[in-house]
DSSP file (Angstrom, degrees, kcal/mol; ACC not computed):
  #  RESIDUE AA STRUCTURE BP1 BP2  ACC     N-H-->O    O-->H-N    N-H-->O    O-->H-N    TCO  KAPPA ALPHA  PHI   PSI    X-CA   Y-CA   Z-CA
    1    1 A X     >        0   0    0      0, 0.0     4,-1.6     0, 0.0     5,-0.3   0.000 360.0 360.0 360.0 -49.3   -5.3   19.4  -42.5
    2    2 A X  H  >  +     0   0    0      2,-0.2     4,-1.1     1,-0.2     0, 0.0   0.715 360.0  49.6 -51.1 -25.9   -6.2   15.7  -42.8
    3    3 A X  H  4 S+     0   0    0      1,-0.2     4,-0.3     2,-0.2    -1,-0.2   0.977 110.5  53.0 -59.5 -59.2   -2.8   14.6  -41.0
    4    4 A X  H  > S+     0   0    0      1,-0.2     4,-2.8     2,-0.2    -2,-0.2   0.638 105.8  48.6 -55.2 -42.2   -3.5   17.0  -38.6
    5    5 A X  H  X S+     0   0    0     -4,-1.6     4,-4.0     1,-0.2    -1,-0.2   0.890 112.4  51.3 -67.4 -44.6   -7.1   15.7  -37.7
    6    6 A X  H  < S+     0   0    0     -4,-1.1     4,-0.5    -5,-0.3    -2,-0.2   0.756 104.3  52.4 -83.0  -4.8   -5.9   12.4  -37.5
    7    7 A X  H >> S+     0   0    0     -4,-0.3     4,-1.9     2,-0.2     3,-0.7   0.904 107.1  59.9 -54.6 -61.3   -3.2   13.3  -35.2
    8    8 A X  H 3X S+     0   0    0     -4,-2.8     4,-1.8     1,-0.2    -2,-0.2   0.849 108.8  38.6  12.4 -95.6   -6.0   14.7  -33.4
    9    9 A X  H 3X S+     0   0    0     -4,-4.0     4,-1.1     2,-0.2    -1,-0.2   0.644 109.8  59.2 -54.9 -29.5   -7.8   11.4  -33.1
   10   10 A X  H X> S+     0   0    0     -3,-0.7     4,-4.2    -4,-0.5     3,-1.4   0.949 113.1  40.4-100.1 -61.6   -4.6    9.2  -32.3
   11   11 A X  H 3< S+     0   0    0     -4,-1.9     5,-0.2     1,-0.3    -2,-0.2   0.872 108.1  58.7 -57.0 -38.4   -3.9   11.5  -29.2
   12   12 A X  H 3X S+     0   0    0     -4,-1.8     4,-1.2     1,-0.2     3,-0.4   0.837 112.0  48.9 -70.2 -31.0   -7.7   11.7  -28.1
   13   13 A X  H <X S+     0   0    0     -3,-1.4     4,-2.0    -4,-1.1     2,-0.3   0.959 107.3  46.8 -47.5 -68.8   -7.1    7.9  -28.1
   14   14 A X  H  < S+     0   0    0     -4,-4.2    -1,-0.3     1,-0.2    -2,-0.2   0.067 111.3  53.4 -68.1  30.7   -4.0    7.6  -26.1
   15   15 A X  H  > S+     0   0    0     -3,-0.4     4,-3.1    -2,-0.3    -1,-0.2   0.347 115.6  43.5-145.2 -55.2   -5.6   10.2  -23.4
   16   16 A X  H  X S+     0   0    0     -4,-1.2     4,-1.1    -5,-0.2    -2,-0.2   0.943 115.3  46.5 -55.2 -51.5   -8.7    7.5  -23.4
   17   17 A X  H  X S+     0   0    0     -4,-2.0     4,-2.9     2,-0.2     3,-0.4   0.845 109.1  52.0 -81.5 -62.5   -6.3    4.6  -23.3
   18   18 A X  H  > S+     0   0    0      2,-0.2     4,-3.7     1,-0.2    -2,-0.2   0.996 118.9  46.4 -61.3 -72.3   -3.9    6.6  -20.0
   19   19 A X  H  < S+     0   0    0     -4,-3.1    -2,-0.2     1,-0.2    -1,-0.2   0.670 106.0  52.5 -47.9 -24.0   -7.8    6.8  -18.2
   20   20 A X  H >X S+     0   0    0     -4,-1.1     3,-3.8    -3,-0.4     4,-1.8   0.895 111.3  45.0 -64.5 -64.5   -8.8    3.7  -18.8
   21   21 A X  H 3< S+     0   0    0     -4,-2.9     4,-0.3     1,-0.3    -2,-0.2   0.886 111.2  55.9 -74.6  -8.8   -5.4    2.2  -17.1
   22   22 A X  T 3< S+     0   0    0     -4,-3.7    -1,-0.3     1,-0.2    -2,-0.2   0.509 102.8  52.8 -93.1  30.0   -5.8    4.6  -14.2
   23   23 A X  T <4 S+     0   0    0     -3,-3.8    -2,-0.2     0, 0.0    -1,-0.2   0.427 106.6  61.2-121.1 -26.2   -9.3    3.2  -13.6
   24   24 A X  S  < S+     0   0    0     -4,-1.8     2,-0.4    -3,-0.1    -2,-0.1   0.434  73.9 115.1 -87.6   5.3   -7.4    0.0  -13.5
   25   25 A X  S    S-     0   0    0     -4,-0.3    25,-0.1    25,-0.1    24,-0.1  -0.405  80.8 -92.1 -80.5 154.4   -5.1    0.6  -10.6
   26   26 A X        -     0   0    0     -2,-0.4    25,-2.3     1,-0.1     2,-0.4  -0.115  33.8-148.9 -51.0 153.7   -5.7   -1.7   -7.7
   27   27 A X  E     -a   51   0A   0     23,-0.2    44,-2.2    42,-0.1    45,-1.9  -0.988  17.4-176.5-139.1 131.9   -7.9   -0.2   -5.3
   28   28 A X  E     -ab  52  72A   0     23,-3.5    25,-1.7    -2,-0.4     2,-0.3  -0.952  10.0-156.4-118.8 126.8   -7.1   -1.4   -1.3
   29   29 A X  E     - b   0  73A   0     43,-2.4    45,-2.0    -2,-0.4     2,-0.4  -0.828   5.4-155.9 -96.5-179.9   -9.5   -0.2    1.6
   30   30 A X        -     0   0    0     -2,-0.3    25,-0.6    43,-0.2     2,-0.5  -0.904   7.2-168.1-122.0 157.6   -7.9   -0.2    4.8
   31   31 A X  B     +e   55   0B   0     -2,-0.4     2,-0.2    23,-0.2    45,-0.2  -0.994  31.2 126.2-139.8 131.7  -10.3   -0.6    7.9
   32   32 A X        -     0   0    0     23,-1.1    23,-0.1    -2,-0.5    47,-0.1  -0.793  48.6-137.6-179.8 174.8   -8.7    0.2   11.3
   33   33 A X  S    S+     0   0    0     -2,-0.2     2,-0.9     1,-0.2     3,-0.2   0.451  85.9  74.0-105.4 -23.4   -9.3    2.5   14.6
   34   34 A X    >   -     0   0    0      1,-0.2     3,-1.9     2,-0.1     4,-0.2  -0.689  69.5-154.3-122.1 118.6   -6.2    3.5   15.2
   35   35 A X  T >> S+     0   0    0     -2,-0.9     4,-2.3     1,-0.3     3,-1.6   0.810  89.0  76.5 -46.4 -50.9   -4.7    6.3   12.7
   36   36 A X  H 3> S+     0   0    0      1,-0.2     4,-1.7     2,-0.2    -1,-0.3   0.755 104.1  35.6 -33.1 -36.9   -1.0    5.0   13.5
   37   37 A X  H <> S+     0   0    0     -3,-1.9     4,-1.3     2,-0.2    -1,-0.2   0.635 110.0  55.8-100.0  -2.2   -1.7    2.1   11.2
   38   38 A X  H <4 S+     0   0    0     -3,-1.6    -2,-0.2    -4,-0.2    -3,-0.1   0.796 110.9  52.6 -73.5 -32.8   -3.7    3.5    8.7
   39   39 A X  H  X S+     0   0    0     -4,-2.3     4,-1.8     3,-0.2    -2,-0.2   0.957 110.5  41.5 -21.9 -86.2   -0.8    5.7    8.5
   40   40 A X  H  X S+     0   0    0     -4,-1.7     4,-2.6     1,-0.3     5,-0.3   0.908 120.3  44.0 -41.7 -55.2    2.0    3.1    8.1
   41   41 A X  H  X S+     0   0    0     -4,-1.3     4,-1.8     1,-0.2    -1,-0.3   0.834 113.4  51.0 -75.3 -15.2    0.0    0.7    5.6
   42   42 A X  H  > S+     0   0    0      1,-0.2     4,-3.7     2,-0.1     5,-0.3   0.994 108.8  47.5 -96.5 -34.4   -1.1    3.4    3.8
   43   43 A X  H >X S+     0   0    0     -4,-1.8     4,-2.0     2,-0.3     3,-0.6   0.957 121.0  43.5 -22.2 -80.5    2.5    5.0    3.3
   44   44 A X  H 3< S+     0   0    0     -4,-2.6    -1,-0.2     1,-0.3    -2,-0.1   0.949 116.9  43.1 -33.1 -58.0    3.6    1.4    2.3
   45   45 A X  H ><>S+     0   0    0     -4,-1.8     5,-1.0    -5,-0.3     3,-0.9   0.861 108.8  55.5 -76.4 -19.8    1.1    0.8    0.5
   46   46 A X  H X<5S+     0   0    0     -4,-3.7     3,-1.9    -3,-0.6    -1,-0.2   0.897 104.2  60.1 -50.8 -47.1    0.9    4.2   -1.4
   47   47 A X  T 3<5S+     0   0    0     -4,-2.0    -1,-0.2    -5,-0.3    -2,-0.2   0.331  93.5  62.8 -70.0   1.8    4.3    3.8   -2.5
   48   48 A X  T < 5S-     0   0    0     -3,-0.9    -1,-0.3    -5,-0.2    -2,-0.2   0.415 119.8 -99.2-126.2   6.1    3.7    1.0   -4.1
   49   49 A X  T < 5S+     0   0    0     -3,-1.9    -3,-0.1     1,-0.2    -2,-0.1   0.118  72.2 136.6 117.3 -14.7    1.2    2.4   -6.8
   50   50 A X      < -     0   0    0     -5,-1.0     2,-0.4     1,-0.1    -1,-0.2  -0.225  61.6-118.3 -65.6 144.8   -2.5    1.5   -5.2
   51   51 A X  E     -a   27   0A   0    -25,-2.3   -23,-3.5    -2,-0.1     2,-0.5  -0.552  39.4-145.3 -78.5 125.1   -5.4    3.7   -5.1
   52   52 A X  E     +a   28   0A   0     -2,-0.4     2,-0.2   -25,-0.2   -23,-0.2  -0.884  23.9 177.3-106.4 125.9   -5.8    3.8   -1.1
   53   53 A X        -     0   0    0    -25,-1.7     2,-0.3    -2,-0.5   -22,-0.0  -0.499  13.9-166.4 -80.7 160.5   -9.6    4.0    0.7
   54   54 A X        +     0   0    0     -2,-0.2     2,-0.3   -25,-0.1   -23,-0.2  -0.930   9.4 177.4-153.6 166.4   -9.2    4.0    4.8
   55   55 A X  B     -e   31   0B   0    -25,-0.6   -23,-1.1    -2,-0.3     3,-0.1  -0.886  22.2-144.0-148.3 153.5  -12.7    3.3    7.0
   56   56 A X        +     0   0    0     -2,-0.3    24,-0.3   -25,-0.2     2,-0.2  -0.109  67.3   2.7-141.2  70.3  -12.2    3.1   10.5
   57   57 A X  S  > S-     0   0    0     22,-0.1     4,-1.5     1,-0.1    -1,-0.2  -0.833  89.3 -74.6 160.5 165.1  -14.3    0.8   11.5
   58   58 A X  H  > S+     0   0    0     24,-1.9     4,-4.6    -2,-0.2    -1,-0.1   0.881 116.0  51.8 -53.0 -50.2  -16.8   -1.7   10.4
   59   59 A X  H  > S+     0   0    0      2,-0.2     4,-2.1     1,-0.2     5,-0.3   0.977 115.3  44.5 -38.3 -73.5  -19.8    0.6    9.5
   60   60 A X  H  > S+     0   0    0      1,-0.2     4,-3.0     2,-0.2     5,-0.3   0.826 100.8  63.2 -53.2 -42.7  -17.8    2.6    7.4
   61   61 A X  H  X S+     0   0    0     -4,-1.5     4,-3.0     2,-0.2    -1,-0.2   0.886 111.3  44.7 -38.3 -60.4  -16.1    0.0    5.8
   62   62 A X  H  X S+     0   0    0     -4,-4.6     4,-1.4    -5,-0.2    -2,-0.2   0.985 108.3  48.4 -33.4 -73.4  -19.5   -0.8    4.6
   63   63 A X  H >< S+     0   0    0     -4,-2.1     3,-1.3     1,-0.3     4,-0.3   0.953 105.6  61.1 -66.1 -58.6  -20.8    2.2    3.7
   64   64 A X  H >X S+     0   0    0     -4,-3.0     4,-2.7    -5,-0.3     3,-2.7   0.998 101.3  57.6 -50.2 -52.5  -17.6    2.6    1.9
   65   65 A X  H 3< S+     0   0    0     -4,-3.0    -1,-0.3    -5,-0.3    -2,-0.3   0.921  91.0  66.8 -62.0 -18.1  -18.6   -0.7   -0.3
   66   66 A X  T << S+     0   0    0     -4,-1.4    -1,-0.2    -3,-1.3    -2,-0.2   0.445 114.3  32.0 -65.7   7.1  -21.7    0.7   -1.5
   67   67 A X  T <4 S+     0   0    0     -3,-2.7     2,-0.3    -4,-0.3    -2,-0.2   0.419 125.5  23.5-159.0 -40.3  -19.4    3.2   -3.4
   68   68 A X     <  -     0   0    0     -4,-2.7     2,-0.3   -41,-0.0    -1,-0.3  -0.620  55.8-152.8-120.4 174.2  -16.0    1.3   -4.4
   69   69 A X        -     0   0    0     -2,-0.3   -42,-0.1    -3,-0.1     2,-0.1  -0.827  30.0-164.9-150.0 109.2  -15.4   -2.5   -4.9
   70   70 A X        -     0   0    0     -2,-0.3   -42,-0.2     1,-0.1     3,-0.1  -0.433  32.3-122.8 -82.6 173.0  -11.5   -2.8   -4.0
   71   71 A X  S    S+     0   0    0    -44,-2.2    30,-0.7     1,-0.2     2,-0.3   0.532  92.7  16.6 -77.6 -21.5   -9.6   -5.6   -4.8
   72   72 A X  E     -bc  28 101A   0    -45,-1.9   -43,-2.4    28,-0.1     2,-0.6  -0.985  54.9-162.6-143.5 125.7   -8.6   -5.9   -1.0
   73   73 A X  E     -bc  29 102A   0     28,-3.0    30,-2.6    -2,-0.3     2,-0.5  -0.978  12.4-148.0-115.8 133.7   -9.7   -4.8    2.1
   74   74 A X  E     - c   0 103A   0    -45,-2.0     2,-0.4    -2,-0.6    30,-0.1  -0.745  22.6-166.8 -61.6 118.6   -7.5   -4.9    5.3
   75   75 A X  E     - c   0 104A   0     28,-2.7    30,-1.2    -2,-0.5   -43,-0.1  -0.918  12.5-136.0-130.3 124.3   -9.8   -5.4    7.6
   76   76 A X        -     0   0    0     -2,-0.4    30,-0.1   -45,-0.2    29,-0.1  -0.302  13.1-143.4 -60.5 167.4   -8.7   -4.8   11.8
   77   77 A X  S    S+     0   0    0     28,-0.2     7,-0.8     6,-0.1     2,-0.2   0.626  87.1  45.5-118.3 -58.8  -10.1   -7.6   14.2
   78   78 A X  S    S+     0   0    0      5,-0.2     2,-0.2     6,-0.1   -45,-0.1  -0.431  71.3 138.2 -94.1-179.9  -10.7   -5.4   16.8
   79   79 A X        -     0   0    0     -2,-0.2     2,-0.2     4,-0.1     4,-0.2  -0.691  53.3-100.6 157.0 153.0  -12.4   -2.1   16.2
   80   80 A X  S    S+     0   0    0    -24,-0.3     2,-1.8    -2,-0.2   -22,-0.2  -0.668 102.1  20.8-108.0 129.7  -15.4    0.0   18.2
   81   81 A X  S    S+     0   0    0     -2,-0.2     2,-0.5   -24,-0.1   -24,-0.1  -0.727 139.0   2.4  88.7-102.0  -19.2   -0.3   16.5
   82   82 A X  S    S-     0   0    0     -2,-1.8   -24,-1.9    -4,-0.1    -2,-0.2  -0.824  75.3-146.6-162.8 126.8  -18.5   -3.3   14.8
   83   83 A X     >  -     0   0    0     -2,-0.5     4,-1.0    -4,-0.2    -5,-0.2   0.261  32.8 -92.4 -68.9-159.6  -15.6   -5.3   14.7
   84   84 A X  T  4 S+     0   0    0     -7,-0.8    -1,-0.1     2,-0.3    -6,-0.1  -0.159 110.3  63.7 -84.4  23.2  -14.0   -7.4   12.0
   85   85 A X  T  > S+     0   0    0     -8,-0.2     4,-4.6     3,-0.1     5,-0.2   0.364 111.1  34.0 -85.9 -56.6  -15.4  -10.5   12.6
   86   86 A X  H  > S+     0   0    0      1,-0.2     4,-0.9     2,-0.2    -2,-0.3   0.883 115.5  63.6 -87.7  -5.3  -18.9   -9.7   12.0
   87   87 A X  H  X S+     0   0    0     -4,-1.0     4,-1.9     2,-0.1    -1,-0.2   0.859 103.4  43.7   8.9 -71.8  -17.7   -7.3    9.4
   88   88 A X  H  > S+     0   0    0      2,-0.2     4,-2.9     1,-0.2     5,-0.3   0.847 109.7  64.6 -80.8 -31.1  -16.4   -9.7    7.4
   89   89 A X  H  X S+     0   0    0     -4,-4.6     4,-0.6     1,-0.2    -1,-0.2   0.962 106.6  44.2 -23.7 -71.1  -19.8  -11.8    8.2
   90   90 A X  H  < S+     0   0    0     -4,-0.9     4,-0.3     2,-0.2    -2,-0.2   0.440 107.5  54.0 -79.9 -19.7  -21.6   -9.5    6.6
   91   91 A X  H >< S+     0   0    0     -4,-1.9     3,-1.0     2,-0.1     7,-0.8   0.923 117.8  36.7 -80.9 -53.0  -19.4   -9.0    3.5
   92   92 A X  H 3< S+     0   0    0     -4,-2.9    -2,-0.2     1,-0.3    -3,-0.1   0.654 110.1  63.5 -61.5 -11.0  -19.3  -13.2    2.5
   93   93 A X  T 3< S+     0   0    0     -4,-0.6     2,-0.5    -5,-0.3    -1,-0.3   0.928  96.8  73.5 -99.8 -34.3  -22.8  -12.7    3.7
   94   94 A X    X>  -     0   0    0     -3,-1.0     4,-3.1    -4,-0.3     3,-1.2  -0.592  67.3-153.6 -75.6  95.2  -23.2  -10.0    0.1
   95   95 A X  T 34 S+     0   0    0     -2,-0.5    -1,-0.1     1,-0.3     4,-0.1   0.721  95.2  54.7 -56.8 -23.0  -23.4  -11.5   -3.2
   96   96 A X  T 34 S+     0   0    0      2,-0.1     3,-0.5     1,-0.1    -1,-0.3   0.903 125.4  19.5 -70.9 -39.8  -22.0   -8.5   -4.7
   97   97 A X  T X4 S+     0   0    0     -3,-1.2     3,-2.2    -6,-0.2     2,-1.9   0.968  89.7 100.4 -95.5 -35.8  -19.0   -8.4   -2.5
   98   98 A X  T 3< S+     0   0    0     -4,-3.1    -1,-0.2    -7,-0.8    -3,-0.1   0.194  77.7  60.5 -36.2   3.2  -18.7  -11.7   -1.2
   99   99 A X  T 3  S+     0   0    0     -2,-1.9    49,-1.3    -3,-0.5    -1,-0.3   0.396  81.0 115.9-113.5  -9.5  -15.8  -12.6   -3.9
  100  100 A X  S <  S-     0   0    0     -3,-2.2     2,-0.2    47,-0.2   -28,-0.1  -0.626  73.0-113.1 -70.7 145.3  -13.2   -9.7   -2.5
  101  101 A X  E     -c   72   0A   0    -30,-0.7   -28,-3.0    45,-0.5     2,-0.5  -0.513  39.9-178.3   2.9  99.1  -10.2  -10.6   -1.1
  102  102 A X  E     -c   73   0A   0    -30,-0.2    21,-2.5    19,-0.2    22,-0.9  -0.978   6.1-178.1-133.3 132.5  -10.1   -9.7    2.5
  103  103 A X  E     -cd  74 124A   0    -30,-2.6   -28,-2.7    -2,-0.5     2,-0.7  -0.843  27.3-113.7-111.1 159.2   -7.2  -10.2    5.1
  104  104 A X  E     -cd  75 125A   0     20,-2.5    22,-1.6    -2,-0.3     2,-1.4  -0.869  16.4-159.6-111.6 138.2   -7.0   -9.5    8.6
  105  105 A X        +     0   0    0    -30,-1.2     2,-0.2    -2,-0.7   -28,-0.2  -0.428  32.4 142.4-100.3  77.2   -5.1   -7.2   10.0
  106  106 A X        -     0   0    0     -2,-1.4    22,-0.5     1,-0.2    -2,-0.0  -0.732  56.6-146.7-124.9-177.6   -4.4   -7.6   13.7
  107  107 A X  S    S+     0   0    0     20,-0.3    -1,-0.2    -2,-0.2    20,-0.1   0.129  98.0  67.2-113.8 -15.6   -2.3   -7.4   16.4
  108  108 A X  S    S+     0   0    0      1,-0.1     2,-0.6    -3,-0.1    -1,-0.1   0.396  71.8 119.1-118.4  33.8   -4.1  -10.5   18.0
  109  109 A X        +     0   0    0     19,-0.2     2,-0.2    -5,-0.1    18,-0.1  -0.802  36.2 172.3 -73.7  85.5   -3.0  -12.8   15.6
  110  110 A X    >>  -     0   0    0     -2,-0.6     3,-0.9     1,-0.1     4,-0.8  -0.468  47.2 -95.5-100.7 179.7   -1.3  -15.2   16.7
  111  111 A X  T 34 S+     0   0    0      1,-0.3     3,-0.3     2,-0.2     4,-0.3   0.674 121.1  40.3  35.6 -96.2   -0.1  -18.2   15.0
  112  112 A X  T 34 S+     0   0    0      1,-0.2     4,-0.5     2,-0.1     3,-0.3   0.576 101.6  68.8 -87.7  -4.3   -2.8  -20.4   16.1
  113  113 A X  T <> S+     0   0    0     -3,-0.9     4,-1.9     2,-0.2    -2,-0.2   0.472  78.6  81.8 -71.4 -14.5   -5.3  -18.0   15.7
  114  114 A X  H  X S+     0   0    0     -4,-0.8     4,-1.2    -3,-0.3     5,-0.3   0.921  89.3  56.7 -81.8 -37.1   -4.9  -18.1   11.5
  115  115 A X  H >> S+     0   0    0     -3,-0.3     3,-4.1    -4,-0.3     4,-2.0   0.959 108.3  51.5 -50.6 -63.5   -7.2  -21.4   11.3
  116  116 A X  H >> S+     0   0    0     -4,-0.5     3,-4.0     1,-0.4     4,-1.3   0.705 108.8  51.5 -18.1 -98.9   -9.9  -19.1   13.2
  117  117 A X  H 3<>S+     0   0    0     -4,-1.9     5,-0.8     1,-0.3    -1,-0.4   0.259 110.6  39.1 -34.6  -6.8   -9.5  -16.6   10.9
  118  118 A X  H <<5S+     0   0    0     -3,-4.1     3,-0.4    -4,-1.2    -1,-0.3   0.365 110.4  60.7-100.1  -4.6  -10.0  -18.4    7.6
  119  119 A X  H <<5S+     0   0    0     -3,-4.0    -2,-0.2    -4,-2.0    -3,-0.2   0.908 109.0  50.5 -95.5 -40.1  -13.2  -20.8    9.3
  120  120 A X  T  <5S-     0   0    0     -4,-1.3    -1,-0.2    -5,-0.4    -3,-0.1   0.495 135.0 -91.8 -92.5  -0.4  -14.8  -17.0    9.8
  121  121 A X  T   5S+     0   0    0     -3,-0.4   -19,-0.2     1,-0.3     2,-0.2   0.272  76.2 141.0 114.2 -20.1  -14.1  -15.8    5.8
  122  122 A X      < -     0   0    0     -5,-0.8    -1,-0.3     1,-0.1   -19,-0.2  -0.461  45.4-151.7 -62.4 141.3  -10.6  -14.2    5.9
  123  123 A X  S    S-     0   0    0    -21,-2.5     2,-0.3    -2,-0.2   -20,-0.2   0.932  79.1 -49.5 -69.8 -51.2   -8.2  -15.1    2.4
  124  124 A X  E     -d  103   0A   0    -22,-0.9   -20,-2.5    -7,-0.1     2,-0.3  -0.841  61.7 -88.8 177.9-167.9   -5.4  -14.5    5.1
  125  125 A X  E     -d  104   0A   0     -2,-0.3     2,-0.3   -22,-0.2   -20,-0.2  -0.988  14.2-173.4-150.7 140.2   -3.8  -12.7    7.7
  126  126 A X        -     0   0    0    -22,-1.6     4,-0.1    -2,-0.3     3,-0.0  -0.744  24.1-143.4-147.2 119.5   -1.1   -9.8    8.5
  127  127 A X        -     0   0    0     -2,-0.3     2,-0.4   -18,-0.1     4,-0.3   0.170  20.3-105.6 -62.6 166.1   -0.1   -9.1   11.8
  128  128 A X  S    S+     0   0    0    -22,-0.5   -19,-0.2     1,-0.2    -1,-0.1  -0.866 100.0  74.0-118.3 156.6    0.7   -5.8   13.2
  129  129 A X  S    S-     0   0    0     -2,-0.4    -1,-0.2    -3,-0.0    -2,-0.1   0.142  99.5-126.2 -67.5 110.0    3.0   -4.3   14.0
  130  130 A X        -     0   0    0     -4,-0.1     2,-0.6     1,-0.1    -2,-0.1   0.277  14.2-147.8 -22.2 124.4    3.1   -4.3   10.0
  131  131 A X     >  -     0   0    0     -4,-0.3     4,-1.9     1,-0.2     5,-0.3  -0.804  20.2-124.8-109.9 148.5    6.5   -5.5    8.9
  132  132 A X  H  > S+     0   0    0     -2,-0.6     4,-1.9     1,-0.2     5,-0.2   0.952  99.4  28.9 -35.1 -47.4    7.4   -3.5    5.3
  133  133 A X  H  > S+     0   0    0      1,-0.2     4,-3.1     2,-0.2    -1,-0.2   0.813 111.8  57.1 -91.1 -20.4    8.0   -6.1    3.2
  134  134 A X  H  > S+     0   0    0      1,-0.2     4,-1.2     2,-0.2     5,-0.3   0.813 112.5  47.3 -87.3 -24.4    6.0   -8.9    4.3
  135  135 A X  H >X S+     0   0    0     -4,-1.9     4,-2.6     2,-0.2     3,-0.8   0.966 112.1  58.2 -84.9 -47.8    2.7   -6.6    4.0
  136  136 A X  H 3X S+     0   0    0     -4,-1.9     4,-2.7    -5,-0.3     5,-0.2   0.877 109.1  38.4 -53.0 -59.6    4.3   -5.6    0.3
  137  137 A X  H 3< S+     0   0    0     -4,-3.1    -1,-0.3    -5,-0.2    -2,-0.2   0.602 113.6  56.6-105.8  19.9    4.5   -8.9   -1.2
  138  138 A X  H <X S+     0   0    0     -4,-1.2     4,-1.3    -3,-0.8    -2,-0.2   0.719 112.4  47.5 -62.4 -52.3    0.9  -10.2    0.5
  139  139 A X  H  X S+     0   0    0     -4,-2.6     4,-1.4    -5,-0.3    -3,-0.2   0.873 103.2  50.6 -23.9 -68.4   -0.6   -7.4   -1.1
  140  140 A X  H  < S+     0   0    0     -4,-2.7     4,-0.5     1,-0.2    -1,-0.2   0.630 115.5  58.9 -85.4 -16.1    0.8   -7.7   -4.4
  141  141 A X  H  > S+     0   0    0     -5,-0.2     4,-2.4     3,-0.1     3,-0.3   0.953 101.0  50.6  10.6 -99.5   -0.6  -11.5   -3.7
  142  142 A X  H  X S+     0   0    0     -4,-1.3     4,-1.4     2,-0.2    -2,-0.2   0.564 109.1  44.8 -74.2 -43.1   -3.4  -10.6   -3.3
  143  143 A X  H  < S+     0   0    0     -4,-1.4    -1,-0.2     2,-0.2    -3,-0.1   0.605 108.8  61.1 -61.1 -37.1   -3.9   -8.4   -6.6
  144  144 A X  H  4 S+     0   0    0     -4,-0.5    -2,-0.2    -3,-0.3     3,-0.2   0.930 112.7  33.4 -68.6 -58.7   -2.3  -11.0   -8.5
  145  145 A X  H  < S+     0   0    0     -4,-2.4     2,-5.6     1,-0.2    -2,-0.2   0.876  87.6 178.2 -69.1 -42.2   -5.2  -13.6   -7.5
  146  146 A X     <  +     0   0    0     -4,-1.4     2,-0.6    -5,-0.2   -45,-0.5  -0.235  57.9  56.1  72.4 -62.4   -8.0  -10.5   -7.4
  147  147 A X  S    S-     0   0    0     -2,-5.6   -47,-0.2    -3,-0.2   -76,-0.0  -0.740  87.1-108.7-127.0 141.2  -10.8  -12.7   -6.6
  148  148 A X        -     0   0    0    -49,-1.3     2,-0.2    -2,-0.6    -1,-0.1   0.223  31.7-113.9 -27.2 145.2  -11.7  -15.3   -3.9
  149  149 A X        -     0   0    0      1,-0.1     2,-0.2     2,-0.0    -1,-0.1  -0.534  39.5-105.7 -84.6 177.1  -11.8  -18.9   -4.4
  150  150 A X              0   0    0     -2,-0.2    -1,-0.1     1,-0.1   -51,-0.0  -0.506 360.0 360.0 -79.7 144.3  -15.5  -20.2   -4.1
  151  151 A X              0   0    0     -2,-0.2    -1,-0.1    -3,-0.0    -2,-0.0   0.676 360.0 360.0 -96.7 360.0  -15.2  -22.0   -0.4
């Protein structure tokens, strides 16, 4: 009987120990308006082991941080209600969130546009149309580093 109780105990551990590390898997939102790309990144990104949120739009994207704290958000540029610039205002603007990790995810990113985006609060940028891989190892980035430097 005594073995047995402490078998018991060893297993009621590893059970604690397996919730614990699934409370640790990275947690990504995605913010965008158009379902075709919450689709694709979240496919990518599913497949690569993260716990997936989607918003589609700024508001929600909020509202969704009063409830999670990801490690990342993708956040779209353009978007109906309120885009990703003031989004992203209003996250650095939040001492609780203001240390997440945020890229932006547009399609009207060019180039010269990536100083813009980082003078407004984005960590970085990944243009759409999403390419697999490049979005894969930004990500895993991104996860690696977890939290914003202090600007």
């Amino acid at each position: 009987k005594h073995s047995d109780g402490k078998l018991i105990a060893e297993t009621k551990a590893e059970l604690h120990e397996d919730e614990d590390s699934q409370n640790n898997i990275p947690k990504i939102l995605i913010v965008d308006d158009d379902k075709d790309t919450l689709y694709t990144v979240g496919e990518i990104l599913t497949n690569q082991g993260y716990k997936l949120y989607y918003a589609n739009n700024g508001l929600e994207c909020l509202a969704q941080l009063e409830i999670i704290k990801p490690a990342l958000i993708l956040l779209d540029i353009m978007m109906p209600e309120m885009d990703g610039f003031e989004t992203i205002k209003k996250i650095r603007a939040n001492e609780s969130l203001k240390h997440i990790i945020v890229y932006a995810l547009t399609a009207h990113a060019m180039l010269d546009d990536k100083h813009i985006i980082e003078e407004t609060g984005f960590d970085d940028l990944i243009t759409k149309p999403v390419e697999n891989t490049t979005m894969q190892l930004k990500v895993k980035q991104a996860i690696i580093n977890k939290k914003r430097k202090p600007v």
